[in-house]
N, C-alpha and C positions, 0 to 999 in steps of 0.2 A: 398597506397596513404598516404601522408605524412597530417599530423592533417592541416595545416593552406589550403593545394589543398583539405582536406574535408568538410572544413569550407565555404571555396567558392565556392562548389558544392550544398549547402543547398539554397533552394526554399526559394521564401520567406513565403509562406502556412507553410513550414516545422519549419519554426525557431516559426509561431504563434500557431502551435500545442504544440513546445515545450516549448513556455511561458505560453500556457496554462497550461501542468501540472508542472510548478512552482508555477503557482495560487492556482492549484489544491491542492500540496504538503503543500502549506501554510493552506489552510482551515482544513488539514485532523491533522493539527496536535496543533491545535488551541484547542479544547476539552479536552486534557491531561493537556495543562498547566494551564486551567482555573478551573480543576475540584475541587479546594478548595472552591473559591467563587461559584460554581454553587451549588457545596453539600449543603452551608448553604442557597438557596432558597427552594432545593427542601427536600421532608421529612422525603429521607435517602437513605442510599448507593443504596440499589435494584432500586430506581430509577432509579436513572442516569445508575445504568448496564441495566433497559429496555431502556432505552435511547438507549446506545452504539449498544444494540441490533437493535431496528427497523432500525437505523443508519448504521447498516449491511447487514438487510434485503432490503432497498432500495439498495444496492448496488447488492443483489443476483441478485433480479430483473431487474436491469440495466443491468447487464452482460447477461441476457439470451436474454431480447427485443431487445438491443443494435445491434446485428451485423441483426437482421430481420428486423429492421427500416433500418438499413445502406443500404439494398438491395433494398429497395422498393421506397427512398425518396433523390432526390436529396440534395448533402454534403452540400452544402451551403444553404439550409432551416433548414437543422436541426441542423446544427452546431448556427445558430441562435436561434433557436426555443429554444435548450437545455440551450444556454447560459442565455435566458430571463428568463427560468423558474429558472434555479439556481439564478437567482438576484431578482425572487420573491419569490424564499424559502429563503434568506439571512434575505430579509424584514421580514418573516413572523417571525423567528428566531429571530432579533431583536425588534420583538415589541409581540411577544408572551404574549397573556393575561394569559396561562394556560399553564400545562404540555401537555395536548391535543396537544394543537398547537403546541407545541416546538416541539412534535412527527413528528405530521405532516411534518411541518420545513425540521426537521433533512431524515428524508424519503425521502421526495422530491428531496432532493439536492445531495442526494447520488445516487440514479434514475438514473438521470441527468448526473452526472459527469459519473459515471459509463458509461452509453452509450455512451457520449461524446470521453471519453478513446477507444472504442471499434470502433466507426467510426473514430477515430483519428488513429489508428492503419492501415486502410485500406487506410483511404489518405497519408499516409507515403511511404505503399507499393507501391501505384501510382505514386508517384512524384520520388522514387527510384526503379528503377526496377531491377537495380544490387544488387544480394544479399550482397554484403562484404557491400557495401554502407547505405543498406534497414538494416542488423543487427544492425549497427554502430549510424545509426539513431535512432531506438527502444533502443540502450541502452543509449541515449542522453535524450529519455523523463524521461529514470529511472533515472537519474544524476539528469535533472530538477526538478522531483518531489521530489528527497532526498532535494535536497539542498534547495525546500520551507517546509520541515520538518525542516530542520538546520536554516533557517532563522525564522520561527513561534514564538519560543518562547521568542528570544529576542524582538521581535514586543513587544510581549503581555507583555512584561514587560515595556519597553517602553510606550505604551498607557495606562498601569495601574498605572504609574506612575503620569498621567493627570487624568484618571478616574480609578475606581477601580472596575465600575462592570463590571462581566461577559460580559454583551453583545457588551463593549465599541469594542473591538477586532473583532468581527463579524459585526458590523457596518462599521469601515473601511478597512475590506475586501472588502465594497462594490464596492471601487474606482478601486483596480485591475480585479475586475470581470467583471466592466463595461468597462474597458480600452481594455478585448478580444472580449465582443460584437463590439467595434468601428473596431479595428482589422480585424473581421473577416467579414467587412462588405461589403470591395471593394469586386464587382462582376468580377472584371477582373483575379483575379488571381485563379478560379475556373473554368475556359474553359477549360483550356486544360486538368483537370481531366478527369475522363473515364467516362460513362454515368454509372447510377447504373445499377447491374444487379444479377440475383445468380451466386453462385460461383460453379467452375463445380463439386465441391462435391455434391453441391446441385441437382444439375442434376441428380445424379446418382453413385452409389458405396460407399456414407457416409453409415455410420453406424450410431445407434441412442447412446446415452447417456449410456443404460441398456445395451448395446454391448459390448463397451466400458471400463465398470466399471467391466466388467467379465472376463476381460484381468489381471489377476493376479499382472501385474509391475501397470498400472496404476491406479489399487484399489489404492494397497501401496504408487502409489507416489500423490494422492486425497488426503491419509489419511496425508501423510507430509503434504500436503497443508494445512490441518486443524489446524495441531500441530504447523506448522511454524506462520498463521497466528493469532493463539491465543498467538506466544509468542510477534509477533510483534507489535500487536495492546495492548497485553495485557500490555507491558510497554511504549506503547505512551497511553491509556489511564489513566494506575495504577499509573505512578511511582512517579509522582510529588506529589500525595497525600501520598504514600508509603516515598517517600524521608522525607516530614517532619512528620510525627507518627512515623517511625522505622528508620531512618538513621538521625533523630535530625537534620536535614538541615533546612534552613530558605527557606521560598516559592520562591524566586528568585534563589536560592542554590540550589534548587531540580530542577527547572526549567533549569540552568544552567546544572545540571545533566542528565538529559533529550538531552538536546542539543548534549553530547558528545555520547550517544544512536545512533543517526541520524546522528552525523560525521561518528561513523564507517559504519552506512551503505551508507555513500557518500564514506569514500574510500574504502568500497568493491568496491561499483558500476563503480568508474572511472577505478580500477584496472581491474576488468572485461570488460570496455568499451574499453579502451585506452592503455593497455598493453599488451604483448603476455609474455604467463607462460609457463612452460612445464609439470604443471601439468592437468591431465585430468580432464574434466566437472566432474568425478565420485569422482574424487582425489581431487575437489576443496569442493566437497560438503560433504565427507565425516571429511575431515583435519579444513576447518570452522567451521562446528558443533562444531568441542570439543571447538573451541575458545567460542561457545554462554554458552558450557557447564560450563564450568572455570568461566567464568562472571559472570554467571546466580549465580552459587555458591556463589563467592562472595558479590552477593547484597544480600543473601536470609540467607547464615550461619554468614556472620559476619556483621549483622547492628550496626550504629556508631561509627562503627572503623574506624578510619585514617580521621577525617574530611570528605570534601569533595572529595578529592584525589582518597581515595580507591571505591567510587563508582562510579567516574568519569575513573577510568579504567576498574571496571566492567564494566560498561555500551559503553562504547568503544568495550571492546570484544563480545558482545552480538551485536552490531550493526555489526558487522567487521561479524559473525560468520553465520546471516540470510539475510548479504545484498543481496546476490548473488543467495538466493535458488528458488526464482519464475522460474527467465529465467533460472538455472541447470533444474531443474526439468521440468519444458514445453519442454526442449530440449531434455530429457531421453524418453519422452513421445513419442515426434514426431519422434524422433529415431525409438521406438517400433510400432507405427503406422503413416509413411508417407502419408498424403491425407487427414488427419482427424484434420489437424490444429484449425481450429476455433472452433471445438465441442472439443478436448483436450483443447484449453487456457479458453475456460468457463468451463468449468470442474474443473480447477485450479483456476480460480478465483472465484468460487462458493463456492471452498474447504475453500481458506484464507478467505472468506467473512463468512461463517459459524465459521471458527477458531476464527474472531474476532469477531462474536456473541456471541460466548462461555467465551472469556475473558470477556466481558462488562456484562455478565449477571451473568454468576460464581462468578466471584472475587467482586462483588457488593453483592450478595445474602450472600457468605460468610464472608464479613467484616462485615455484621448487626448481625450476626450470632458467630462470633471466634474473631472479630477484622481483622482492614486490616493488619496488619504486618502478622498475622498468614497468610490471605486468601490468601495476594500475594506469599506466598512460595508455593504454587500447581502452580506455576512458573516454581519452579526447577522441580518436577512430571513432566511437560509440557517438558522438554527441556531433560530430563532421554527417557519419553516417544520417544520424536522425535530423537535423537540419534539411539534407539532401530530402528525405523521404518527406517533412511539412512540407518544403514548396510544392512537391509533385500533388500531395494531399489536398494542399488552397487551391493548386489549379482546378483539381476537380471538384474541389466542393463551391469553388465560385459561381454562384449563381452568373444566370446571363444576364439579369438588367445590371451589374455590378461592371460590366464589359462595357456599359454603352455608354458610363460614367466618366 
């Protein structure tokens, strides 16, 4: 189907899921570009890495509740319900009297969003029941959420140019968060979804979690998720404060660096959505890697080299190199166990939500500790490590007529 016949095929439920995570995309990457002025409230880097952390841990938690809410509670109560509470953890975050409360805050709205994503996922399924259609759509919200990653930190330069604190940016988030409550508020175009109900794995033949993780490919492809997502989170929350202490950029400059991070993974994601390759899921995920690998190098052996430039192409290959590995890898997965979709994609998302626990609490504990220039080179460790862990991952996922080629 030709892009503009799939564009006229979208719902209009489906286009406000996908502006939802445009909103989403914006929020999630609001925190990296602000982390100069938040350092100097709080009373040192380990902070803000516990920060990053429970800001993770609300997200574990969202991913596990999220699809046993989805079963139990009609889509249009809770796509409400979730939306209010993110717009009173926004509040709570912008008027936080204490680090307490910021925790609080930052928890909540990860919760929230999280589950949101995950009943977002299943009304997508519904409103598309063709799968060429149903993929095409899931890789649309991944486009939307990159491209409010790409759009974030020009905001937040933009309103720090009227105000300069932290929470100016997370205050008028508030306006696009409320504009998907209004959105999702007409009751009419929530009929013709499907009533809730469990899903027929739930009925019978799932396997649990501990079953699951004792399948040899999908330990290993768990453990990518971890390593993947401590490198992704790890350079939307590190690099802006990393860009100016060790690459001598000015906080706009780092910010702007930042940016071209989140371009490449907007054109992994569209090239993965929107174009056919003739390389394989295994050949995409193994041949990207070394791009994150090259970049990663580049920001970590050669700081203040080349201006801006040279770590605006680093950070290009490192967004270009992890855009694509969530759905590679969910796909390798569901390859090796057909039927066990929603307990594999939390599994995966539990894995990146732990990865970027590890970034925000690690590379905080160790900049108080080495300095951040030093802490954020277990970047490159991260990205050697994950490397190691794809080839072991292609071995297993290589089919055997692929052996006899």
């Amino acid at each position: 189907m030709k892009l503009k016949d799939f564009l006229r095929t979208i719902p209009y439920l489906a286009w406000v899921v996908i502006y939802t995570a445009f909103c989403a995309g914006i929020f999630a990457a609001i925190l990296g570009a602000i982390t100069p002025e938040l350092r100097e409230e709080l009373d040192n880097y380990q902070q803000l890495g516990i920060l990053m952390m429970v800001w993770s841990s609300g997200a574990v938690l969202g991913a596990l509740q999220g699809g046993r809410m989805a079963q139990r509670y009609p889509p249009r109560a809770l796509f409400l319900s979730y939306t209010a509470a993110a717009l009173a953890s926004i509040v709570l975050i912008v008027l936080s009297p204490n680090f307490g409360a910021l925790l609080l805050g930052f928890f909540a709205v990860a919760l929230v969003e999280t589950a949101l994503f995950t009943l977002a996922h299943s009304i997508l399924a519904d409103v598309s029941p063709q799968p060429e259609l149903r993929a095409r759509l899931l890789s649309m919200v991944d486009v939307a959420f990159s491209l409010g990653n790409l759009l974030s930190p020009m905001a937040v330069i933009g309103v720090q140019s009227l105000n300069t604190n932290w929470r100016a940016p997370y205050a008028l988030y508030l306006v696009p968060l409320f504009s998907v409550l209004l959105l999702f508020w007409p009751r009419r175009h929530f009929v013709h979804l499907a009533p809730s109900h469990h899903a027929a794995e739930e009925q019978g033949g799932a396997l649990s979690y501990a079953q699951l993780l004792r399948r040899p490919l999908v330990a290993w492809v768990v453990a990518g998720g971890v390593l993947s997502g401590f490198l992704e989170w790890g350079q939307n929350f590190w690099y802006v404060s990393y860009g100016i202490s060790a690459q001598h950029l000015s906080a706009n400059a780092a910010r702007v660096g930042l940016q071209f991070f989140v371009a490449g993974m907007v054109a992994a994601r569209l090239w993965q959505a929107f174009f056919q390759s003739s390389w394989s899921i295994r050949q995409k995920l193994w041949r990207m890697n070394l791009l994150a690998l090259a970049g990663m190098a580049l920001n970590v052996a050669l700081p203040g080299l080349g201006g801006w430039a040279l770590p605006a192409v680093g950070n290009f290959m490192v967004g270009l190199g992890i855009g694509v590995v969530f759905p590679i890898l969910l796909a390798i997965m569901i390859d090796a166990a057909p039927g066990q979709t929603s307990r594999l994609s939390a599994l995966l998302m539990i894995g990146f939500s732990v990865g970027s626990q590890l970034a925000g609490l690690l590379v905080g504990s160790l900049s108080d500790w080495v300095g951040l220039r030093w802490a954020y080179g277990c970047m490159l460790l991260v990205v050697l490590a994950f490397t190691a862990v794809v080839w072991r991952i292609v071995h297993f996922a290589a089919p055997p007529v692929q052996n006899k080629q």
